[in-house]
C-alpha positions in Angstrom: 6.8 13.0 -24.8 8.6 10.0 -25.6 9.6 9.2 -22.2 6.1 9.3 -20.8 4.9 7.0 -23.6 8.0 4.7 -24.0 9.8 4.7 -20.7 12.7 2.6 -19.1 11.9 3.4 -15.4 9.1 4.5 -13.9 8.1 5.3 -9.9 5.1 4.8 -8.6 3.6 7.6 -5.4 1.1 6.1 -3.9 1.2 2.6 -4.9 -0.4 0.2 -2.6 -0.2 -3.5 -1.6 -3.7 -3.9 -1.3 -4.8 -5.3 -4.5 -8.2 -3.7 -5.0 -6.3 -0.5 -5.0 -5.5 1.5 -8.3 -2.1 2.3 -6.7 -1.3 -1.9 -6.7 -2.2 -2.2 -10.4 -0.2 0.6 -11.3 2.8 -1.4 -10.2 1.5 -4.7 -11.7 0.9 -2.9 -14.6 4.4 -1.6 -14.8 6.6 -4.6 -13.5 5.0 -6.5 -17.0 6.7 -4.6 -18.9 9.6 -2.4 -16.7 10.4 -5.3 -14.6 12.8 -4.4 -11.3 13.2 -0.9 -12.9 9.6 0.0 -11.2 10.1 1.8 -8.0 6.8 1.8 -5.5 6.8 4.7 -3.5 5.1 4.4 0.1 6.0 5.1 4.0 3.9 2.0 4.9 5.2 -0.7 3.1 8.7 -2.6 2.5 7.4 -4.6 -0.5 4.5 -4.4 -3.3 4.3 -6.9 -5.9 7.6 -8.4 -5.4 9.6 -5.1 -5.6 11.3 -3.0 -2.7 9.0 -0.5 -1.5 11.2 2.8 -0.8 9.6 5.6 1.5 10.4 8.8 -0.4 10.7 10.3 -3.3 14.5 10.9 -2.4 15.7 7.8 -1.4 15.0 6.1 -5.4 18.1 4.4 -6.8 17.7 6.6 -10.0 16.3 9.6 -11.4 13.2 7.1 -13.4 11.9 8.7 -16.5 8.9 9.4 -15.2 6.8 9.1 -12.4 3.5 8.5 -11.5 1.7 10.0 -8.9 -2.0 8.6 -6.9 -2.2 9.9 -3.9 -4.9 12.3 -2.6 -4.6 16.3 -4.2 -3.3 17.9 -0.7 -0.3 15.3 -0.8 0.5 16.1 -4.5 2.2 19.8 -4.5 4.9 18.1 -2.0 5.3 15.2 -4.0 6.0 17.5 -6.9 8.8 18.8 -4.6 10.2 15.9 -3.8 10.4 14.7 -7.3 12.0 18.4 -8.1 14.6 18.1 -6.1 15.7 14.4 -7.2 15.7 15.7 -10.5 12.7 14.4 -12.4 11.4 16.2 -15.2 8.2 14.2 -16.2 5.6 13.8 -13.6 2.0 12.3 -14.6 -0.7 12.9 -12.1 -3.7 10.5 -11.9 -5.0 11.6 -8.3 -8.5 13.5 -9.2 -9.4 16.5 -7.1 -8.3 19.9 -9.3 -9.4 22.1 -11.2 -12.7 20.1 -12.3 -14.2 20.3 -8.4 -13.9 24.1 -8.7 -11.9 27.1 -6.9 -10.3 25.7 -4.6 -9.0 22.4 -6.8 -8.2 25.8 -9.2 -5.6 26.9 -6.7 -4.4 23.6 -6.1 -3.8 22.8 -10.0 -1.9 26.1 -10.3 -0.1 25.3 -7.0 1.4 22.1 -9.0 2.1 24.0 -12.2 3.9 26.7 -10.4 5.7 24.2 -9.1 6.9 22.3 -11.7 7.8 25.7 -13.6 10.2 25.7 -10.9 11.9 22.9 -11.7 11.5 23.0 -15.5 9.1 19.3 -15.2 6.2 18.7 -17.5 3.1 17.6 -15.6 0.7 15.0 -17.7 -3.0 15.5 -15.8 -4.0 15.4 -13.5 -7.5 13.8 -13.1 -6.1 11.3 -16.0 -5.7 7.4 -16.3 -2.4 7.7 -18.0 -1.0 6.3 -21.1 -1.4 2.9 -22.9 1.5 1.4 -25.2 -0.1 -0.9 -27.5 2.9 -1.7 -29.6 5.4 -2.4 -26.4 2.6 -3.6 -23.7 2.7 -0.5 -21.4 -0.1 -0.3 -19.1 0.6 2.8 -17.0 -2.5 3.3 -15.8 -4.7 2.3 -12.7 -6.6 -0.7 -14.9 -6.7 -4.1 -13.2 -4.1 -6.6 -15.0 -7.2 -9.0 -15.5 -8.6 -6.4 -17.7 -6.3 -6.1 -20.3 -3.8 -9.0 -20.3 -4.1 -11.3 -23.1 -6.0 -8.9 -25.1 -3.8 -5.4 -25.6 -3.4 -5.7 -29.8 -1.0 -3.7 -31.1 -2.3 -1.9 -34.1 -2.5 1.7 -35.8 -5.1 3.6 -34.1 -3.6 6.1 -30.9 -6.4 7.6 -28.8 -6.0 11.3 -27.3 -8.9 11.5 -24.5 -9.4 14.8 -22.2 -10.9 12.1 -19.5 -9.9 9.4 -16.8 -12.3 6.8 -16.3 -14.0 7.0 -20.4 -10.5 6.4 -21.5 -10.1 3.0 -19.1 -13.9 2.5 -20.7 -13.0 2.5 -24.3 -10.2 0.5 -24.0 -11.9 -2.2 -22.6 -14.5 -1.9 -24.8 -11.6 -1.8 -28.0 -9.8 -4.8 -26.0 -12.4 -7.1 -25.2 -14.3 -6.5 -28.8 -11.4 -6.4 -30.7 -12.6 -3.9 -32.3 -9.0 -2.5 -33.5 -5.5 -2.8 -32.6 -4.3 0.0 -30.6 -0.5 2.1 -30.9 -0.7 4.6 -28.0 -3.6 5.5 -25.8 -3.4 8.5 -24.1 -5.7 10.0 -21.2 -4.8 13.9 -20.7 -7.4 14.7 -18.0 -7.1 18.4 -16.9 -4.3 19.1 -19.3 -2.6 21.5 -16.7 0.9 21.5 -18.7 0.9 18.5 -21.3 -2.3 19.0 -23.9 -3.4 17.2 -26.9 -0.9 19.5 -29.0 2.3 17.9 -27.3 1.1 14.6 -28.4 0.1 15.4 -31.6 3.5 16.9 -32.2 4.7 13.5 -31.3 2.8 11.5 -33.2 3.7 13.1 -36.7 6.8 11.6 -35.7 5.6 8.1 -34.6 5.7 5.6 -37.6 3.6 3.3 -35.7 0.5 5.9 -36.0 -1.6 5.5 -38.8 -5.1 7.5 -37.4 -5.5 9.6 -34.3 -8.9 9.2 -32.6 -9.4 12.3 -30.3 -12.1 13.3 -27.4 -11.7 16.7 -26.5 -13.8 19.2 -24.4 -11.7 22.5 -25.8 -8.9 23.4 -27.8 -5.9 24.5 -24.9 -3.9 26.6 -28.1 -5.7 26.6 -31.7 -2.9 27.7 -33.2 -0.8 25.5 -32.2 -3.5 22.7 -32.9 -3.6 24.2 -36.2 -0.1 23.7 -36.9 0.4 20.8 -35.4 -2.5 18.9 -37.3 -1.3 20.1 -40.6 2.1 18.5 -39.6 0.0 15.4 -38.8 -0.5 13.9 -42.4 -2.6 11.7 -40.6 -6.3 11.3 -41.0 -8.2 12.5 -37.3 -11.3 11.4 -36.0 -12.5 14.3 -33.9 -15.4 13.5 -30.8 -16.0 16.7 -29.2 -18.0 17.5 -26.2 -18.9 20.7 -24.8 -20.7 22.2 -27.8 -24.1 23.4 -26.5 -24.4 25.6 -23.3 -25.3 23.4 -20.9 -22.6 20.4 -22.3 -19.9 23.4 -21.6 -20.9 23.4 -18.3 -20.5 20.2 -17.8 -17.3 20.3 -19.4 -16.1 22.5 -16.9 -16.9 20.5 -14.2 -15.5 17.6 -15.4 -11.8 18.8 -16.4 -12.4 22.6 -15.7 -12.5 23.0 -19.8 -13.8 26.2 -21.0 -15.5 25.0 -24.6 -15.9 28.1 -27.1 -18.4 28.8 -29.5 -19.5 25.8 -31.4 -20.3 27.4 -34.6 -16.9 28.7 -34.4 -15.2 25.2 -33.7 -16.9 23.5 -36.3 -15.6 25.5 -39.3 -12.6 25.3 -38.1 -12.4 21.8 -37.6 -13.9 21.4 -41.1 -11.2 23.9 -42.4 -8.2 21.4 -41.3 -10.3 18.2 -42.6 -11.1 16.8 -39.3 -13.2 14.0 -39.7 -16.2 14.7 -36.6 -18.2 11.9 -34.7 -20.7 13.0 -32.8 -21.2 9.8 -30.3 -18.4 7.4 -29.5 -19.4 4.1 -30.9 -19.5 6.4 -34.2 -16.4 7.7 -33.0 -14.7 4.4 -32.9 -16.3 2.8 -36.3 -14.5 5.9 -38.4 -11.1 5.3 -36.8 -11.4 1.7 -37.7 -12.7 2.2 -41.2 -9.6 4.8 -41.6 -6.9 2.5 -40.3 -8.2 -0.4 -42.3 -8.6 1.8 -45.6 -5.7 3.8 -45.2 -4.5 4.4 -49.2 -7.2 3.9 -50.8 -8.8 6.3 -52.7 -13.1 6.6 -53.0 -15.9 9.5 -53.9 -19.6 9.6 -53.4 -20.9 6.9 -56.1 -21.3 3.6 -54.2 -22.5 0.2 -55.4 -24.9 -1.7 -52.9 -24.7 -5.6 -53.3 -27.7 -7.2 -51.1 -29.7 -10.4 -50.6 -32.6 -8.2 -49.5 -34.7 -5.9 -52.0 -35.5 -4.2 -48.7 -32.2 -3.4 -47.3 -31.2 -2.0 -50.8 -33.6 0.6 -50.7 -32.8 1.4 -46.8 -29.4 1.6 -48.2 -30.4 4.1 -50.5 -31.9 5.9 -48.6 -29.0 6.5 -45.7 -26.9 7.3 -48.6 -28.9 9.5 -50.4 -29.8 11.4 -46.9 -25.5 11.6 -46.8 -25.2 13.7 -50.5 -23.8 10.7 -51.8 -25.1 8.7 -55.0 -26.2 5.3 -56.2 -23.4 4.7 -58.9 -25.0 4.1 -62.2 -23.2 0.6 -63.3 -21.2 0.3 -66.6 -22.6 -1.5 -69.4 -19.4 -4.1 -69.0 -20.9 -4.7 -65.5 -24.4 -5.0 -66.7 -23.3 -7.7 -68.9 -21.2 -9.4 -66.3 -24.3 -9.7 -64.0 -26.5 -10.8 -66.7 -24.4 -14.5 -66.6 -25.5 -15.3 -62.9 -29.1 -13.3 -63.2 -31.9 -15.2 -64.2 -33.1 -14.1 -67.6 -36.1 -12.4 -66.8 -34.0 -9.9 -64.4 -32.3 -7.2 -65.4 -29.3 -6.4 -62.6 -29.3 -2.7 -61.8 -27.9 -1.1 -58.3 -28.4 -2.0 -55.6 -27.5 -5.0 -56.7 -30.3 -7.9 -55.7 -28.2 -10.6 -55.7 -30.6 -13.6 -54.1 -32.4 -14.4 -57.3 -28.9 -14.8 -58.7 -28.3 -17.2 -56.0 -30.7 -18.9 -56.6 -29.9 -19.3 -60.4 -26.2 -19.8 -60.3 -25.4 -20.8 -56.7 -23.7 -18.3 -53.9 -21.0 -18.5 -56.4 -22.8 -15.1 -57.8 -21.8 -13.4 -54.8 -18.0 -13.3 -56.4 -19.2 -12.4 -59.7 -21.0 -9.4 -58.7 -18.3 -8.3 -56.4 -15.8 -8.5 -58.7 -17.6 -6.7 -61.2 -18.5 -3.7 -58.9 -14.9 -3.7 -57.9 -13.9 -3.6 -61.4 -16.7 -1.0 -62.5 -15.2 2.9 -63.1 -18.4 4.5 -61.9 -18.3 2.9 -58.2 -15.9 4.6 -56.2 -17.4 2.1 -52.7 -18.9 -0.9 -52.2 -21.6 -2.0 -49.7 -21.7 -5.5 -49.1 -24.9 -7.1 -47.1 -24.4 -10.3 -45.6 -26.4 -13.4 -44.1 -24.4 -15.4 -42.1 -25.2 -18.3 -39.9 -22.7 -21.3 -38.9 -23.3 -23.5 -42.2 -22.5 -20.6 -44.5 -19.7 -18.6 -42.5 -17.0 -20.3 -44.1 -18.4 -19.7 -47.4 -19.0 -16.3 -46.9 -15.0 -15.8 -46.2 -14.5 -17.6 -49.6 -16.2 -15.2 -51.8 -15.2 -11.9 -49.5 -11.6 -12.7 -51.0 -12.4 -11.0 -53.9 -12.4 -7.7 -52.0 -9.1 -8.4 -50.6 -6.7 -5.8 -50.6 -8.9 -3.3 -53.1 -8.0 0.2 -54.0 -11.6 0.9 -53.1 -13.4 1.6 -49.8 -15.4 -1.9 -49.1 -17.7 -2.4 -46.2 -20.1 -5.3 -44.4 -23.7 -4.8 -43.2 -23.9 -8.3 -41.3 -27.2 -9.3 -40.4 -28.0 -13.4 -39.1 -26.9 -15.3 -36.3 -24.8 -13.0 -33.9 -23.1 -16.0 -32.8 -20.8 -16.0 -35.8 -20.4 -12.5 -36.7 -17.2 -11.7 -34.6 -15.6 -14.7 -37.1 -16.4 -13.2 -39.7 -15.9 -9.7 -38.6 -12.5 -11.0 -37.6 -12.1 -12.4 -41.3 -13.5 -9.5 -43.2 -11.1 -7.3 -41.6 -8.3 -8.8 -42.2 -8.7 -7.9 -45.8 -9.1 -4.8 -45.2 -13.0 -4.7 -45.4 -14.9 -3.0 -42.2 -17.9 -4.8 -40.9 -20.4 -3.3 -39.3 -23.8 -4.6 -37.6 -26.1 -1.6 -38.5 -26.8 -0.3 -42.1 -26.4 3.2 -40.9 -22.4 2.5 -39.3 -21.6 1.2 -42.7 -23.0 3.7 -44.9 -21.3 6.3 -42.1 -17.6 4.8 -42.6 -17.8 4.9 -46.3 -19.5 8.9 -46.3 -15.7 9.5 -45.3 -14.7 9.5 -49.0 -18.3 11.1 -50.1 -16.3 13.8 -52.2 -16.1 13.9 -56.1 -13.0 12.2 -57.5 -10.5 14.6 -58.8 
C-alpha cells in the first residue's frame, strides 16, 4: 500500500492535453509533486503538461510504482496487459463502467482481476477517484488543480470512501472549510482487489494517522476487518450506507456492494467500538472532535456554560435525549461562581452566565470556565458563544482557559456568521471543536457519554 499512497513514479493511461479533461489533471496533479518522474501515457500526443507523452505502456523509461489508468472499461483489460508485461505490480483504476452498471461490467471487473492474478498486481478500483496525500501534497486523482492548491492541510484525519465522485466532494468541502487537516484520503470504488482492510492494515502502521473516517457500503472480509481494526488503536468514525433494503440496492448499483443484514452490522460494529454517523456532515464533525481531543479522557456528566437561559435548557434537553447527565457542580465551584454572580442568583448548571456579565464584566466568562474545568463532577464542557466583530477578539482571550484541557470542550457559536470561521479557526487550535448547531456539539461530546472508570 505504501507505494500507492506515497509513490516516486507514477504513469498516467489515458491522460489528455485537453485541459477540461480528468486525464490532464491527473498529470498536473502529479507533476506538483513527482515532477519529470510522471509518465503520460497516450498514442495521440507527444507532450502534456510539459512532459514527454510516450504511446504505450511498453515503451516507459521505468517500471513507475504505480500507475493510473482513465481510459474507457473495454480499453482497460489490455492496458492491464501491457502494464503486466512491463512489470508493474500496482495498477489503480479510475475509468467507471464495472461491476456497478451490472452483468456485463461484472465480467469485465473479473476480466481485470483475472488478469492481474496473472501477473501477481494489486488493482485499486476501479470506479474510484484515487488517493490524496495530505502530509506530502499528492493529488492522484482526477480533481482540477484550482480545486485544491493552496488549501490541501496536512493534518491527522485519513478518509477510507467506497465511492468516486463523494470522495472529490468531501474533500473540497474539508479543503475549502477547513474543516480539518487531512493525512491520507483514499477512494476505493468497486474494491475489486484492494478493500478497506489493506488500508487499514496500513494505517496501524502510519504515525501520521491519528482517526480513520470511513464510508462503506459492505464489509469485503469481516474477519479480516475485525482483526485489522483491533490492530488499529485508532478511534474510527464509521458512515455506512446500504442498511435498509432499498439503500442495498442502491448500493449495488453504485459499486456492485452486496450490504448484509443491518441488525447484524450494527452489533458488530458496536462490538469493536466503532464510533457510527449516520449522515456525513455528522460523519465529519466526530472525526474532527476525535482528532482534536485525542487523549483526553470524559464520561457522561457535562457542564453547560450559556448567555442564554433558553439555549441551556435546549442543551439539556439534547443531552438528556443522548443518556448523558447535567453534572451536579461541586460546592468549590458553587462558591467560585458566587464572586462574579450577582447576589440575588444562585449559579447552578447550565451555567447562566449573562447576569454575571453584567455584574463583573465578560471577565466572568474565565471564571466560570475555569471553575467547570476544575470541577471533579464535569467530565465535558459546553461552551455557548455570541460573537460579532467588536467582541471576537475577546472571546479568544477568555477561550484560553480551555487550552489544552484534559477534558472534552466544545463551542455552540451563535451571532454574526461573518466572524465565526476566526474564531472557529482560534477555538480549534486549542484543541476546542466548534460547532454552529447545538445538536453537532452536544453529538461530538456524546462520544465520551460512558461512566468514568
Amino acid at each position: 500500500m505504501r507505494k500507492f499512497i506515497e509513490p516516486e513514479s507514477v504513469a498516467i493511461i489515458g491522460a489528455s492535453a485537453n485541459p477540461l479533461k480528468g486525464g490532464n489533471a491527473l498529470v498536473a496533479n502529479m507533476k506538483e509533486v513527482l515532477g519529470k518522474r510522471v509518465y503520460p501515457v497516450n498514442p495521440s500526443h507527444k507532450e502534456i503538461c510539459g512532459l514527454p507523452c510516450h504511446s504505450e505502456v511498453t515503451g516507459l523509461p521505468e517500471v513507475v510504482d504505480f500507475a493510473i489508468v482513465f481510459v474507457p472499461p473495454p480499453a482497460v483489460p489490455e492496458v492491464l496487459e501491457q502494464c503486466g508485461v512491463k512489470g508493474i505490480k500496482r495498477v489503480m483504476i479510475q475509468s467507471a463502467g464495472f461491476a456497478e452498471t451490472g452483468a456485463e461490467g461484472l465480467a469485465l471487473q473479473d476480466q481485470c482481476t483475472n488478469i492481474a492474478r496473472k501477473y501477481a498486481m494489486r488493482i485499486w478500483g476501479p470506479n474510484c477517484m484515487g488517493v490524496v496525500n495530505g502530509r506530502t501534497g499528492m493529488v492522484a486523482s482526477f480533481m482540477r488543480p484550482e480545486i485544491w492548491k493552496g488549501r490541501l492541510k496536512p493534518g491527522g484525519v485519513s478518509l477510507i470512501v467506497q465511492s468516486g465522485l463523494l470522495s472529490a466532494g468531501f474533500i473540497l468541502q474539508i479543503l475549502s472549510e477547513g474543516y480539518f487537516g487531512l493525512s491520507k484520503a483514499c477512494s476505493i470504488g468497486n474494491r475489486c482487489d484492494v478493500n478497506e482492510c489493506d488500508l487499514l492494515e496500513y494505517f496501524s502502521d502510519d504515525p501520521e494517522t491519528e482517526v480513520i473516517a470511513l464510508y462503506l457500503e459492505s464489509i469485503s472480509d469481516a474477519g479480516r476487518f475485525r482483526r485489522a481494526i483491533s490492530r488499529l488503536q485508532r478511534p474510527v468514525v464509521l458512515l455506512k450506507g446500504g442498511l435498509s433494503k432499498e439503500g442495498a440496492r442502491a448500493a449495488l448499483s453504485h459499486t456492485g456492494s452486496l450490504a448484509g443484514d443491518g441488525r447484524l452490522a450494527e452489533g458488530f460494529f458496536r462490538q469493536l467500538g466503532i464510533h457510527r454517523a449516520w449522515d456525513f456532515i455528522e460523519w465529519m464533525d466526530l472525526a474532527k472532535a476525535l482528532v482534536l481531543w485525542q487523549g483526553r479522557s470524559g464520561g457522561h456528566r457535562m457542564a453547560i456554560v450559556t448567555f442564554s437561559g433558553a439555549s441551556g435548557i435546549v442543551s439539556t434537553d439534547h443531552f438528556i435525549r443522548r443518556g448523558m447527565a447535567i453534572a451536579t457542580l461541586s460546592p468549590a465551584t458553587i462558591e467560585k461562581l458566587r464572586t462574579v454572580y450577582p447576589p440575588w442568583m444562585e449559579p447552578r448548571n447550565p451555567v447562566d452566565i449573562w447576569p454575571a456579565v453584567e455584574r463583573s464584566g465578560r471577565e466572568a466568562y474565565a471564571v466560570a470556565l475555569e471553575a467547570v474545568l476544575q470541577d471533579p463532577e464535569v467530565d465535558g464542557i459546553f461552551v455557548h458563544i455570541y460573537v460579532d466583530g467588536s467582541l471576537l477578539n475577546e472571546v479568544l482571550a477568555f477561550l484560553r482557559t480551555l487550552e489544552g484541557c484534559k477534558k472534552p470542550a466544545a463551542i455552540w457559536v451563535v451571532g454574526d456568521s461573518a466572524y465565526f470561521r476566526t474564531l472557529r479557526d482560534g477555538a480549534e487550535r486549542m484543541g476546542i471543536a466548534v460547532y454552529n448547531e447545538i445538536e453537532r456539539g452536544v453529538r461530538a461530546l456524546s462520544l465520551f457519554a460512558h461512566p468514568k472508570k
